[in-house]
C-alpha positions in Angstrom: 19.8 74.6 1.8 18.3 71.2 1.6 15.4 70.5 2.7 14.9 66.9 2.6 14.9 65.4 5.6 17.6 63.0 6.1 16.7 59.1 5.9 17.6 57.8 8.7 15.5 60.0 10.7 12.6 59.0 8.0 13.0 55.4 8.6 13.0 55.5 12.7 10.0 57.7 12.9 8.1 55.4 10.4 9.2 52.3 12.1 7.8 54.1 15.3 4.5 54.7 13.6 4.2 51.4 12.0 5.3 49.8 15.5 2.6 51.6 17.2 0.1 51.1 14.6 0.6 47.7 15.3 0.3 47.0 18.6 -3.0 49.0 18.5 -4.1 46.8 16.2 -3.2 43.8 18.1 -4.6 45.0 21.3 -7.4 43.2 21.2 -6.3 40.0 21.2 -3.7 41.0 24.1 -0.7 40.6 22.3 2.1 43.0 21.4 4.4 42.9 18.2 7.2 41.1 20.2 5.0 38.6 20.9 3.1 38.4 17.8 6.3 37.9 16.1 7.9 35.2 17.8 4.4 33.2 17.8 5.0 34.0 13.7 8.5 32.6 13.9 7.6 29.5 15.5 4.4 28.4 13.4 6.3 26.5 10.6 8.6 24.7 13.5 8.5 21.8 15.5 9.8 23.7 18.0 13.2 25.9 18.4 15.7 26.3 21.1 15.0 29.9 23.3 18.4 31.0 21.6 17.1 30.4 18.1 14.3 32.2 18.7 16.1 34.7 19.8 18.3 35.2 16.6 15.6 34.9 14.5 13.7 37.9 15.9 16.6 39.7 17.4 16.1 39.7 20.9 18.9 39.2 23.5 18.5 36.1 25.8 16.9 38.7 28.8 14.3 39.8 26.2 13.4 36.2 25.1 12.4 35.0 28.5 10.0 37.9 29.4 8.5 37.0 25.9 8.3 33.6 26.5 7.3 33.8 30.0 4.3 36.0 28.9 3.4 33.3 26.0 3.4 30.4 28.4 1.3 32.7 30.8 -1.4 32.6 28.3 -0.9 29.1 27.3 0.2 30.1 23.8 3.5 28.5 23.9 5.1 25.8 26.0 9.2 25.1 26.7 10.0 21.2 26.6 13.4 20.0 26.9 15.6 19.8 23.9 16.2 15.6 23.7 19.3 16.8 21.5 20.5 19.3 24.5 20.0 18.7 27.5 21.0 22.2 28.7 18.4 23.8 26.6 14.6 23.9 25.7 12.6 23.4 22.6 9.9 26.2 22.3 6.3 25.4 20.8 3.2 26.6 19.7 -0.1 25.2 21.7 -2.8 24.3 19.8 -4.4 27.5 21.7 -1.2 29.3 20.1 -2.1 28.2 17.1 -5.7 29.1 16.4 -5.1 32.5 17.3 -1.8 33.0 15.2 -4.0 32.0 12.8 -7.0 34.4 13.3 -4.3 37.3 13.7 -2.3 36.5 10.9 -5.7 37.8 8.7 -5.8 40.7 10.4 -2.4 41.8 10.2 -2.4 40.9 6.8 -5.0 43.9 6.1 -2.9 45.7 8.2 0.1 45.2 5.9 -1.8 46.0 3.1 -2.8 49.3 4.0 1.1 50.1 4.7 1.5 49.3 1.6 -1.4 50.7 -0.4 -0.2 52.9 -3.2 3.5 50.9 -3.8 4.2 49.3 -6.9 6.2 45.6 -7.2 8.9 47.4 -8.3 8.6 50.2 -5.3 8.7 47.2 -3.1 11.9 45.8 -4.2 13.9 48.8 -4.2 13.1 49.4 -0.9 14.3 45.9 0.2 17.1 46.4 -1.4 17.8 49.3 0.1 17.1 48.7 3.4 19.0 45.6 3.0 22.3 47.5 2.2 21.7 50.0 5.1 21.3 46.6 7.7 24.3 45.5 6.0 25.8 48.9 6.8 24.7 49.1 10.5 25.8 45.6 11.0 29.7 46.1 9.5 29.8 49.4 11.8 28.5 47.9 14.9 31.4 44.7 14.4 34.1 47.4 13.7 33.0 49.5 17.0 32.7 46.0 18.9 36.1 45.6 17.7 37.6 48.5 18.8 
């Protein structure tokens, strides 16, 4: 009998520790991972459309309004209309938005590094490249059971 336990199982329970490691860690500075990671996404840009932001932080079109309703409630980001689109709004950073990505980004920094405390380069780069085939995996089975 084996008594590894299987990966998959492995991976969700970390990712449910790391998650909630995270938020806890973010707490103070009222913001949750969600949100944390869409003020992330948006810091290099000079603004995104709602459904970009969506796709880059996987988060249906629902989702992405409660987000960004909450952002805009704390004057950390601010929807403009798109000049390119009519139909659709560009999404941005606030200077406010800004200063405290900034502060949090330090922190969860230190945070990141004591996820990773004891891994190797090497260690680091299997594991992406693992993961990366098992997303690949997960994403050709969820197209073929769309598809059936």
């Amino acid at each position: 009998m084996n008594n590894e336990q299987p990966l998959g199982r492995m991976i969700y329970f970390m990712a449910q520790d790391i998650r909630n490691l995270a938020e806890r860690v973010l707490a103070p500075y009222e913001l949750t991972l969600e949100q944390f990671q869409t003020l992330k996404v948006l810091s290099p840009s000079t603004g995104m459309t709602q459904r970009q932001l969506g796709q880059a932080i996987n988060k249906n079109p629902a989702n992405m309004t409660r987000i960004l309703d909450r952002l805009e409630a704390k004057s950390l980001s601010v929807r403009q209309p798109d000049p390119a689109d009519r139909r659709a709004y560009l999404v941005l950073l606030t200077e406010r938005g800004r200063v405290l990505l900034d502060e949090v980004k330090v922190v969860f920094e230190r945070f990141s590094a004591g996820v990773h405390r004891g891994l190797t380069d090497e260690m680091k780069r299997t594991t992406r490249k693992v993961l990366g085939i098992m997303a690949a995996n997960v994403e050709e089975m969820s197209t073929a059971m769309k598809n059936d």
